[in-house]
N, C-alpha and C positions, 0 to 999 in steps of 0.2 A: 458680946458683940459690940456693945456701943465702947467697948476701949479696943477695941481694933479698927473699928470707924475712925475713931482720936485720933490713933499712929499715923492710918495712910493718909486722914487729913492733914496733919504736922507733917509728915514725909513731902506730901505735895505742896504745903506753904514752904517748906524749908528749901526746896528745888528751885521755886520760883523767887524766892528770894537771891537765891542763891545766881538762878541765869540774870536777874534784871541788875545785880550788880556787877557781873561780870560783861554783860552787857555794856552797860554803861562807859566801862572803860575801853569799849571798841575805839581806836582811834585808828582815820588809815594809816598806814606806816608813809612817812615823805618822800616825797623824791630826791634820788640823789643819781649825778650824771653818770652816762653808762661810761665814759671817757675817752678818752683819746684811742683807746687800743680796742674800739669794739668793731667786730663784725658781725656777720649773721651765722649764727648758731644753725648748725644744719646737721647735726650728727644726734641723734637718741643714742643716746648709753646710759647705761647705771655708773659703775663707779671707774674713773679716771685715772687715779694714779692709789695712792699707799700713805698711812700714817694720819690722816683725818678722818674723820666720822662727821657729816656734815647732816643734822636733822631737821626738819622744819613742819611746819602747817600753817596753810593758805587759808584767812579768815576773809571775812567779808562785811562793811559797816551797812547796816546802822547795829545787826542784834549777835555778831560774829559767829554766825554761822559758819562750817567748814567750807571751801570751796573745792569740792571733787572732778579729780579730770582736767583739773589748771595744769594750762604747759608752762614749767619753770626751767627756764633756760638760763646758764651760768657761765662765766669765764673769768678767769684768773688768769695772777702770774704764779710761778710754779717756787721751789726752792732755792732758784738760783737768782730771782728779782727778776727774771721775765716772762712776757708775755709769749705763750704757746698754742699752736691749735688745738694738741693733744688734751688742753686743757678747757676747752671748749665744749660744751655738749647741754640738752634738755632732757627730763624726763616729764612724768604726768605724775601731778596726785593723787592719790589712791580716795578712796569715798570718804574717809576720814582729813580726808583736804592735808594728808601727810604725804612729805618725802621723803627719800635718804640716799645720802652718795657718800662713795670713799673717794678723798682726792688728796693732795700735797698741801703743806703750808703754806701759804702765799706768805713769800719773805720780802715782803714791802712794809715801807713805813709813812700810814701806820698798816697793817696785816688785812686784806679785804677780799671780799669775794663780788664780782657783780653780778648779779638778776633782772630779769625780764621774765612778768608771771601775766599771763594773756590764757584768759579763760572767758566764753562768752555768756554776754550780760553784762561782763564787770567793767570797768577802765580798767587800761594796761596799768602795770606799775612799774617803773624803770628804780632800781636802789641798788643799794650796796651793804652789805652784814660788812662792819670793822670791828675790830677786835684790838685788842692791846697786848696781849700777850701769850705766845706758843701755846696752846692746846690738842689733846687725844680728840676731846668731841668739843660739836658747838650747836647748837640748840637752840632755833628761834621763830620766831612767827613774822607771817609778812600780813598785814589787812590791804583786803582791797576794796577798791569802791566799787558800791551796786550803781550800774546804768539809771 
């Protein structure tokens, strides 16, 4: 008994070690402007167009906690270098403070997506995902700030 006591005590310092460092590096993600071509995003859909895989999750500072239920609203330009409505839309994060959508490459330079993630409690956060170069998927985390 007393080395099974050991384990889960080690398991449970090893966790907490483990969240207050990844803690630590909660930082919110900056603002970056929603730009010239934004409007207001009024359509729910999942995925938009074809050839992206677009994933994310919605943290939250001081200890990045998931944020579930955040409406993330996005718009792009599409393959051709412009901006379209079709390319326009939000979804919600699931309890896992995760999203995911299919949409087109934004063929700007440099390659961008815009967001607006408004969930209550938090500040809004107005950003932009840029990238540098064509990809199948893209994979990121937005942090927002606790009220």
């Amino acid at each position: 008994m007393p080395g099974k006591i050991s384990t889960i005590v080690f398991a449970v310092l090893l966790s907490l070690v483990a969240s207050a460092s990844y803690a630590g590096e909660c930082i919110a993600t900056p603002y970056r402007t929603t730009g010239t071509h934004y409007e207001p995003v009024t359509i729910q859909k999942g995925d938009i167009s074809q050839g992206l895989i677009v994933r994310g999750q919605v943290l939250a500072t001081p200890d990045c906690l998931p944020v579930k239920h955040a409406r993330v609203a996005h718009w792009q330009a599409g393959e051709d270098g412009r901006y379209q409505d079709r390319l326009r839309a939000y979804l919600f994060t699931d309890e896992q403070g995760r999203f995911e959508f299919e949409t087109e490459w934004p063929d700007l330079n440099p390659p961008h997506i815009h967001f607006i993630v408004t969930a209550r409690g938090y500040e809004n956060l107005e950003t932009q995902w840029i990238g540098q170069s064509r990809e199948k998927t893209i994979d990121f985390k937005m942090v927002v700030n606790r009220k």
